[in-house]
PDB file of N, CA, C and O in Angstrom:
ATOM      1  N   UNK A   1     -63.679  57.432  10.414  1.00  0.00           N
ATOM      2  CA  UNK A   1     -63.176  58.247  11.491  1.00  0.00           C
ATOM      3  C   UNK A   1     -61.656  58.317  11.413  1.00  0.00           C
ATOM      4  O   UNK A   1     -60.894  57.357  11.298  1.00  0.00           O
ATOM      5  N   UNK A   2     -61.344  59.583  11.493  1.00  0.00           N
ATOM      6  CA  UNK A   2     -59.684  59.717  11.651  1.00  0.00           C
ATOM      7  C   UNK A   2     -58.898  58.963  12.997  1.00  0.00           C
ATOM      8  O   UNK A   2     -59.211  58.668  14.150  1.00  0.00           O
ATOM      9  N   UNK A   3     -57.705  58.844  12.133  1.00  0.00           N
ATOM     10  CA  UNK A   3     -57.147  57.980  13.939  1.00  0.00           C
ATOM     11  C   UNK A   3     -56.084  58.663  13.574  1.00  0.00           C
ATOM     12  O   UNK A   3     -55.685  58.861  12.427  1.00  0.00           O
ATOM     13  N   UNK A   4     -55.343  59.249  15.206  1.00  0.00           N
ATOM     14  CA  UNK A   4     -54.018  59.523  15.434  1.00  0.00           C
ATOM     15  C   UNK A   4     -53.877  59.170  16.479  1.00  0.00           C
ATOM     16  O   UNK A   4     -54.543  59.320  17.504  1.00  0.00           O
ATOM     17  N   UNK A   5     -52.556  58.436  16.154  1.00  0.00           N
ATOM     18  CA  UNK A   5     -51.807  57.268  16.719  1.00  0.00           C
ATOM     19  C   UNK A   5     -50.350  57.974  17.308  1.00  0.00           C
ATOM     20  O   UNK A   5     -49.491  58.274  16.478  1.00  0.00           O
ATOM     21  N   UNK A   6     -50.129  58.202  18.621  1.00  0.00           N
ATOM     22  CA  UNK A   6     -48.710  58.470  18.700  1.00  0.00           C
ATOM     23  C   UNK A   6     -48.241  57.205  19.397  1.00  0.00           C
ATOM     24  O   UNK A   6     -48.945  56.695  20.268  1.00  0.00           O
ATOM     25  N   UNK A   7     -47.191  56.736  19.078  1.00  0.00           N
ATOM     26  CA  UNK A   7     -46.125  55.795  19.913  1.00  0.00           C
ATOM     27  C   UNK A   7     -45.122  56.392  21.093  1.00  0.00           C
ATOM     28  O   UNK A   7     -44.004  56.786  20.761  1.00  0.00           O
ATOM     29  N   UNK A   8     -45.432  56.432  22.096  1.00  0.00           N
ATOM     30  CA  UNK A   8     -44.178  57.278  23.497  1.00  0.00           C
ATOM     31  C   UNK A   8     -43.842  56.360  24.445  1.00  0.00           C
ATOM     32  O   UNK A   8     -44.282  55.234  24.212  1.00  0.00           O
ATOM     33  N   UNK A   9     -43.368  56.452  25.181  1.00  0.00           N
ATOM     34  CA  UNK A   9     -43.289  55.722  26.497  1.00  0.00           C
ATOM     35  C   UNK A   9     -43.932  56.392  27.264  1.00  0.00           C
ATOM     36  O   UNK A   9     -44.342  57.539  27.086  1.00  0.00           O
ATOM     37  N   UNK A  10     -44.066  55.691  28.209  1.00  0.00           N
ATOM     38  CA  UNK A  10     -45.071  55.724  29.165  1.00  0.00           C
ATOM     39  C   UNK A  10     -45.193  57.280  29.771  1.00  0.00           C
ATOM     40  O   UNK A  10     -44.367  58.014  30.315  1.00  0.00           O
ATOM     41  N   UNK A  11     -46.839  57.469  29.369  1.00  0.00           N
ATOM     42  CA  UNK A  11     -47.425  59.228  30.099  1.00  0.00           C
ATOM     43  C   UNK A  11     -48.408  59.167  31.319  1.00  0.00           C
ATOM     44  O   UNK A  11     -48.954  58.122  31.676  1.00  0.00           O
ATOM     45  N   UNK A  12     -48.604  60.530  32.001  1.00  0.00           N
ATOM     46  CA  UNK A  12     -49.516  60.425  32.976  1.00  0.00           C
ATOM     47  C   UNK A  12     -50.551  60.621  32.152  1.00  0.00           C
ATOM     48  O   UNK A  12     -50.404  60.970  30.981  1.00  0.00           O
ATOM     49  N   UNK A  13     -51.953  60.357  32.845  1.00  0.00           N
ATOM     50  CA  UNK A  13     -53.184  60.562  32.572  1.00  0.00           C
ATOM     51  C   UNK A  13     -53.172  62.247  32.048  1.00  0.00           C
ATOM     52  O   UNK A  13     -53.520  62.760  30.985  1.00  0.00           O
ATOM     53  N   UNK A  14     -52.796  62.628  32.885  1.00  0.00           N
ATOM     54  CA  UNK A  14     -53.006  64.352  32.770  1.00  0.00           C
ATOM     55  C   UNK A  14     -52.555  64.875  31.183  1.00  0.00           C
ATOM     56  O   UNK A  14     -53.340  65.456  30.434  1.00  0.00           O
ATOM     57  N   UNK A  15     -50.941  64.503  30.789  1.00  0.00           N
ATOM     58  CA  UNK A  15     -50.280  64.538  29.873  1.00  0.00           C
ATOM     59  C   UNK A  15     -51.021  63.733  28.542  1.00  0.00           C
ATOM     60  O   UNK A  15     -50.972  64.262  27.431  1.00  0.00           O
ATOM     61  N   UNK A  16     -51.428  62.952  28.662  1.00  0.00           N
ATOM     62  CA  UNK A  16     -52.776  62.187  27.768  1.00  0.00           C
ATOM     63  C   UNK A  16     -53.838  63.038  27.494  1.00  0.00           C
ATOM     64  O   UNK A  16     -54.334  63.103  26.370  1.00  0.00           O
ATOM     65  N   UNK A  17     -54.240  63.724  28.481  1.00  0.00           N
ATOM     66  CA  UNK A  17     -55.649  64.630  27.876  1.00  0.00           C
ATOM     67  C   UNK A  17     -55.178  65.842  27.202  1.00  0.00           C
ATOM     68  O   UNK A  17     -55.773  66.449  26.311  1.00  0.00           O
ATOM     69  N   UNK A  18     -53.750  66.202  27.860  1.00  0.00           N
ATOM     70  CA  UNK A  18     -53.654  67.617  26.857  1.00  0.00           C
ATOM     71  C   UNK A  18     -53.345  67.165  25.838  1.00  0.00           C
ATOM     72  O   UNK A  18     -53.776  67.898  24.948  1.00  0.00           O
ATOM     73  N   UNK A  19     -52.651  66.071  25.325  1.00  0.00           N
ATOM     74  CA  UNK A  19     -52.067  65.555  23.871  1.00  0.00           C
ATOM     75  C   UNK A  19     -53.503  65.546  23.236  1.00  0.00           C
ATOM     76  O   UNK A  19     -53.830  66.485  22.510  1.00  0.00           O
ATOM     77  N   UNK A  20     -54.544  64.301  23.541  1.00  0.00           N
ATOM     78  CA  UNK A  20     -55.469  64.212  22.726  1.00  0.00           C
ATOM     79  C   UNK A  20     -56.215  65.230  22.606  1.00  0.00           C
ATOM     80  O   UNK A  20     -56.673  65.473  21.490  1.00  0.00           O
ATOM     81  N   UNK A  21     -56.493  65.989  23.593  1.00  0.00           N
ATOM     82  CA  UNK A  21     -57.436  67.717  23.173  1.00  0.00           C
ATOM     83  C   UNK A  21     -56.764  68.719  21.895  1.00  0.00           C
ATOM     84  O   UNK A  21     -57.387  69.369  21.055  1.00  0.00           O
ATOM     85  N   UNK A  22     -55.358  68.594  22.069  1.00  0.00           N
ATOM     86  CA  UNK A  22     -54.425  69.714  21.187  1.00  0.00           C
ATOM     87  C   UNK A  22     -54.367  68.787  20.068  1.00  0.00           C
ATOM     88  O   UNK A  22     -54.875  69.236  19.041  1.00  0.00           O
ATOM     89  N   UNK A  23     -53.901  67.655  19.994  1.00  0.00           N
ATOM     90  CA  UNK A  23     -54.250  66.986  18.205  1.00  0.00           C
ATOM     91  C   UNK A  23     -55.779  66.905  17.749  1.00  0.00           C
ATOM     92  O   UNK A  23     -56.128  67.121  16.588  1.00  0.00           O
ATOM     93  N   UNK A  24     -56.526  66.621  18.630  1.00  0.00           N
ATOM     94  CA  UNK A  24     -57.887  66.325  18.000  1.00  0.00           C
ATOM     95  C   UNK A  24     -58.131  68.246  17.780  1.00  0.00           C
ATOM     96  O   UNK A  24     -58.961  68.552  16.925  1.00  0.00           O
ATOM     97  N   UNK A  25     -57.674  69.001  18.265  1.00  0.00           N
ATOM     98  CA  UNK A  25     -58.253  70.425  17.646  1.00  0.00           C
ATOM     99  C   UNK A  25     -57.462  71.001  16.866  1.00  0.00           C
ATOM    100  O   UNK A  25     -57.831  71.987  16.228  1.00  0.00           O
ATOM    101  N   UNK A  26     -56.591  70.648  16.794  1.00  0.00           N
ATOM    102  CA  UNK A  26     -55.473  70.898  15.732  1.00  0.00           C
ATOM    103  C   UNK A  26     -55.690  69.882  14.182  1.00  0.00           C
ATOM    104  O   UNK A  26     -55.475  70.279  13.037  1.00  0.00           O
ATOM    105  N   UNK A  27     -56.080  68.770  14.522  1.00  0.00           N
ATOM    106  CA  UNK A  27     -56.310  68.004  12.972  1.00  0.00           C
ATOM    107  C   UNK A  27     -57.564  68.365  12.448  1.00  0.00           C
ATOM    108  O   UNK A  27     -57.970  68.241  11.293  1.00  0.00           O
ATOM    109  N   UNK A  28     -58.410  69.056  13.932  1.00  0.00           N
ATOM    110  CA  UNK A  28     -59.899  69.092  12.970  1.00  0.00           C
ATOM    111  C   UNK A  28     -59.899  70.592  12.909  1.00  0.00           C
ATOM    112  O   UNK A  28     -61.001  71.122  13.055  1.00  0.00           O
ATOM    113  N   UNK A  29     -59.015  71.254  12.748  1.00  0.00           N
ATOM    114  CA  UNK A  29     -58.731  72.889  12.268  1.00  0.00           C
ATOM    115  C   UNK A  29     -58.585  72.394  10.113  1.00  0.00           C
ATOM    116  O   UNK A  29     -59.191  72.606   9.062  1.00  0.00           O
ATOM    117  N   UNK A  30     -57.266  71.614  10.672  1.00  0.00           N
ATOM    118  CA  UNK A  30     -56.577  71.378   9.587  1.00  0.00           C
ATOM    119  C   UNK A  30     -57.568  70.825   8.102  1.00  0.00           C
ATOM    120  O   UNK A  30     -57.696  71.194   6.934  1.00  0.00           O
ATOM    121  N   UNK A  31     -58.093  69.795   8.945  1.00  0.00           N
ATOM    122  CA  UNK A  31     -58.787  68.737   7.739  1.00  0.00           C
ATOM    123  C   UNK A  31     -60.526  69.292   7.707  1.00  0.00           C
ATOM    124  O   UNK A  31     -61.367  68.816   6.944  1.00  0.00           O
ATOM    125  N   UNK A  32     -60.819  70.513   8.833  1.00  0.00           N
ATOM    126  CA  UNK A  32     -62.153  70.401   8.440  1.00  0.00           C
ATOM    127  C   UNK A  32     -63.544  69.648   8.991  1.00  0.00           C
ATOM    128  O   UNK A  32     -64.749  69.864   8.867  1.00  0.00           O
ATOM    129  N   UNK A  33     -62.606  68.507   9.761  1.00  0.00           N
ATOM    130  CA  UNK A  33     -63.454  67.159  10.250  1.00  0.00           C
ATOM    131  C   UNK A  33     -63.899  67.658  11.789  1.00  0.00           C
ATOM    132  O   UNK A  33     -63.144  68.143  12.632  1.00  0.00           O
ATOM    133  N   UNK A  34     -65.361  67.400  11.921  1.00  0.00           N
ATOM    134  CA  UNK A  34     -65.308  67.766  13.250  1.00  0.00           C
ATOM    135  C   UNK A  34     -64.817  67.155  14.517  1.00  0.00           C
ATOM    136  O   UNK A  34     -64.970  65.938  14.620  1.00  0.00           O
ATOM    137  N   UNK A  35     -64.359  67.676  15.311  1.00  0.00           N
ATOM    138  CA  UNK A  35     -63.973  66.905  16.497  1.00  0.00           C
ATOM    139  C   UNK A  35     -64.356  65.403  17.032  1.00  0.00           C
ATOM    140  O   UNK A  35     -63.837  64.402  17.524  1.00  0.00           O
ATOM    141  N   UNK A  36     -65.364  65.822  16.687  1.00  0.00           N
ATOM    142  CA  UNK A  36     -65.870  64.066  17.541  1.00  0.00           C
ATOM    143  C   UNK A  36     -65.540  63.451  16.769  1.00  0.00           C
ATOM    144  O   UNK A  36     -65.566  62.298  17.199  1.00  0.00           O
ATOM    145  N   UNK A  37     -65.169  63.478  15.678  1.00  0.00           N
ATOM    146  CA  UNK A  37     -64.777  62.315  14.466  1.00  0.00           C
ATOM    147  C   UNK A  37     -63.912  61.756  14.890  1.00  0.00           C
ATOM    148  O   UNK A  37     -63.844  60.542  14.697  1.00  0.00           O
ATOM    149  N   UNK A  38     -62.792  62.521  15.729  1.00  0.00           N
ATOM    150  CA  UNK A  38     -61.463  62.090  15.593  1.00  0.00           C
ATOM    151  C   UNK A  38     -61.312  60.891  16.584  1.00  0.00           C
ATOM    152  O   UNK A  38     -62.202  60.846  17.433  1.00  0.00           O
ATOM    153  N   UNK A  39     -60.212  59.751  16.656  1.00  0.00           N
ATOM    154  CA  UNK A  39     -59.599  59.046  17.713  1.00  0.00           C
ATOM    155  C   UNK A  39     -58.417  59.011  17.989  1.00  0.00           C
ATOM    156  O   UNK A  39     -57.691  58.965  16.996  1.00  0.00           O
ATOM    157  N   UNK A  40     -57.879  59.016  19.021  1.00  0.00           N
ATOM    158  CA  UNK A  40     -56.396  59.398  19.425  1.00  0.00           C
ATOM    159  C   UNK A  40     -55.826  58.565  20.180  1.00  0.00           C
ATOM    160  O   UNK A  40     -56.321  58.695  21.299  1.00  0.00           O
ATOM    161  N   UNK A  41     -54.943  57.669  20.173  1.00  0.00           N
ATOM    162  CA  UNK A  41     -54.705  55.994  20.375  1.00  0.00           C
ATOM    163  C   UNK A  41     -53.092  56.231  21.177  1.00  0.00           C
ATOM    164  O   UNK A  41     -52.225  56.588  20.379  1.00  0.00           O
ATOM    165  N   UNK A  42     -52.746  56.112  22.254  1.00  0.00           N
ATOM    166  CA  UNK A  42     -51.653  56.551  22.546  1.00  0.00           C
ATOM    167  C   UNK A  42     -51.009  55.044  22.720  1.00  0.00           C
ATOM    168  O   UNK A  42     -51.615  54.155  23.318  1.00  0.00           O
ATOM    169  N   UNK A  43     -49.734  54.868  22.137  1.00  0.00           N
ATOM    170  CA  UNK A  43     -48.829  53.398  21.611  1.00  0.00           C
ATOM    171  C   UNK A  43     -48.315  53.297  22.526  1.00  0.00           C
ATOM    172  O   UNK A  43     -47.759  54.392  22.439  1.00  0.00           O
ATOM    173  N   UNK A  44     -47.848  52.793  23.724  1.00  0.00           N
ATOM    174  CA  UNK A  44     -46.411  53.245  24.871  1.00  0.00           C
ATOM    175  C   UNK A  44     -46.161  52.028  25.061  1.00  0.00           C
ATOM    176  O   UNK A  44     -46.790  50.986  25.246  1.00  0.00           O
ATOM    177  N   UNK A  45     -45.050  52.389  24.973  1.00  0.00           N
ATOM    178  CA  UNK A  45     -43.700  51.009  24.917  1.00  0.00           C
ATOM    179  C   UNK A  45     -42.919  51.428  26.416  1.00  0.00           C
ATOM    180  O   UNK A  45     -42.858  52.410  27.155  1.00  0.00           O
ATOM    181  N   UNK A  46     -42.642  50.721  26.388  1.00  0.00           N
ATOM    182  CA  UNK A  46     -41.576  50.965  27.657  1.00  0.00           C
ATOM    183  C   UNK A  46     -40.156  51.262  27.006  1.00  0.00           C
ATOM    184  O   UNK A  46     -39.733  50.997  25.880  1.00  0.00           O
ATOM    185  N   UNK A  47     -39.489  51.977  28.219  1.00  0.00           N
ATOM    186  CA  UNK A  47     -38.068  52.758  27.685  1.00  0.00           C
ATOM    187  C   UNK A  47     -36.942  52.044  27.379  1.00  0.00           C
ATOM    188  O   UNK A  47     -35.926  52.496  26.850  1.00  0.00           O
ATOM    189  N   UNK A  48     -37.233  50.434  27.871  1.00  0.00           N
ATOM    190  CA  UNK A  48     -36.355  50.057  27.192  1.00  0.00           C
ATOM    191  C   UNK A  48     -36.543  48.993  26.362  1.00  0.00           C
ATOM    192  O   UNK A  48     -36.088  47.857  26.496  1.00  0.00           O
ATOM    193  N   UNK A  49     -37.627  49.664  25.013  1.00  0.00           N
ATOM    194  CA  UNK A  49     -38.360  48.681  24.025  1.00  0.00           C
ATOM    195  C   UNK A  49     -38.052  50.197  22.963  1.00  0.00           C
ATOM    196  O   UNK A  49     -38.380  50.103  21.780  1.00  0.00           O
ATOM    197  N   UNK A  50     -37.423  51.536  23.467  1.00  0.00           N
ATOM    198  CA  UNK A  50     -37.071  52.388  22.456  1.00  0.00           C
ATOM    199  C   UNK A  50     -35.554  52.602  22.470  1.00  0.00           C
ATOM    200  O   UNK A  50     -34.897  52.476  23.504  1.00  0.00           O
ATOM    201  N   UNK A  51     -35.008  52.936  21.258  1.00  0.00           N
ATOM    202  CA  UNK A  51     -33.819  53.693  21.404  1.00  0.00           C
ATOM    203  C   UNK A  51     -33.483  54.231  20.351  1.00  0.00           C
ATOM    204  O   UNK A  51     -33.925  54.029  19.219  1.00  0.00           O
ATOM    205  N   UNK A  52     -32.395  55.197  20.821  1.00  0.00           N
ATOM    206  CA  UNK A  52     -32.803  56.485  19.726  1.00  0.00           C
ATOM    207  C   UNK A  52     -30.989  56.594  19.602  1.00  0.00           C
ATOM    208  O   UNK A  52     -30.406  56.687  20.682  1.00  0.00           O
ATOM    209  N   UNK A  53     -30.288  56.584  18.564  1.00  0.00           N
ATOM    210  CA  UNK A  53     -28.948  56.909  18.010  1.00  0.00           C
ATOM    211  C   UNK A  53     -28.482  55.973  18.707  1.00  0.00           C
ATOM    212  O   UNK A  53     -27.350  56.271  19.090  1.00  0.00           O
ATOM    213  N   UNK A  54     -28.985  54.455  19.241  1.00  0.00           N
ATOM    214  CA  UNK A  54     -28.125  52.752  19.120  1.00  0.00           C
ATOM    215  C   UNK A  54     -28.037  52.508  20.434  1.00  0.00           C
ATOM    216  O   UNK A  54     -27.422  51.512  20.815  1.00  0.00           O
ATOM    217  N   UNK A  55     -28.798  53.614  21.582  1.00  0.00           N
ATOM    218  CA  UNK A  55     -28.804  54.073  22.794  1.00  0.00           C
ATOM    219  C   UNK A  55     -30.604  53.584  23.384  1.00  0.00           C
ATOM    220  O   UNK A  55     -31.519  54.304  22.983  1.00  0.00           O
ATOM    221  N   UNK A  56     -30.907  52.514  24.197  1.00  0.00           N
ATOM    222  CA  UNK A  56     -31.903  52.500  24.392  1.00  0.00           C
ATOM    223  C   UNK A  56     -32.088  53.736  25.756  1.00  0.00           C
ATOM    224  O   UNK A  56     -31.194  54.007  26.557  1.00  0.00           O
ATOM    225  N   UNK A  57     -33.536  54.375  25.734  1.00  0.00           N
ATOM    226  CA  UNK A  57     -33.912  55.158  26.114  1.00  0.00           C
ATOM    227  C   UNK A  57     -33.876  55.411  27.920  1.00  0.00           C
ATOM    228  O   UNK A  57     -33.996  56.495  28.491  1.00  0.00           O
ATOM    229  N   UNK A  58     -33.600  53.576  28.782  1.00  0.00           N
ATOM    230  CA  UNK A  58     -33.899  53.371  29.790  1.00  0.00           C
ATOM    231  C   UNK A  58     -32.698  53.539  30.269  1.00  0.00           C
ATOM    232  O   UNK A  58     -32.568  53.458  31.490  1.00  0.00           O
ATOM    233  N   UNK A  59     -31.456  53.831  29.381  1.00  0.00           N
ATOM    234  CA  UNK A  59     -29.968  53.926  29.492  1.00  0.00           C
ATOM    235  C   UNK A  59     -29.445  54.957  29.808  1.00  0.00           C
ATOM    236  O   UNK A  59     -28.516  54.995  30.616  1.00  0.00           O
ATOM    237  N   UNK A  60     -30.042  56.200  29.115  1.00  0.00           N
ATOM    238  CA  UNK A  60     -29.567  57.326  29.437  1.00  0.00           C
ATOM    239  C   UNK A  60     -30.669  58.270  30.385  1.00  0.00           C
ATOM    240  O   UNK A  60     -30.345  59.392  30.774  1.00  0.00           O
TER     241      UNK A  60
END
């Protein structure tokens, strides 16, 4: 089974279902694989466990 994995900080529920509906129909356009194959694993760190140009995320 395919896995896609995104890493974000923290999403609503709502924002979770459109991500995993639009990658899982978008990878199984791409690769062929049918939908149910797919799994979609959302990573979330908290904002200030990211930072982006030496700037953690909870900063700006």
């Amino acid at each position: 089974m395919p896995i896609v994995t995104l890493t974000i900080s923290h999403l609503d529920a709502g924002k979770k279902r459109a991500l995993a509906e639009g990658f899982t129909k978008v990878a199984a356009e791409a690769t062929g694989i049918p939908e149910e194959k797919f799994i979609v694993i959302f990573d979330e760190k908290p904002r200030d466990s990211i930072a982006v140009g030496g700037k953690l995320l909870a900063d700006q």
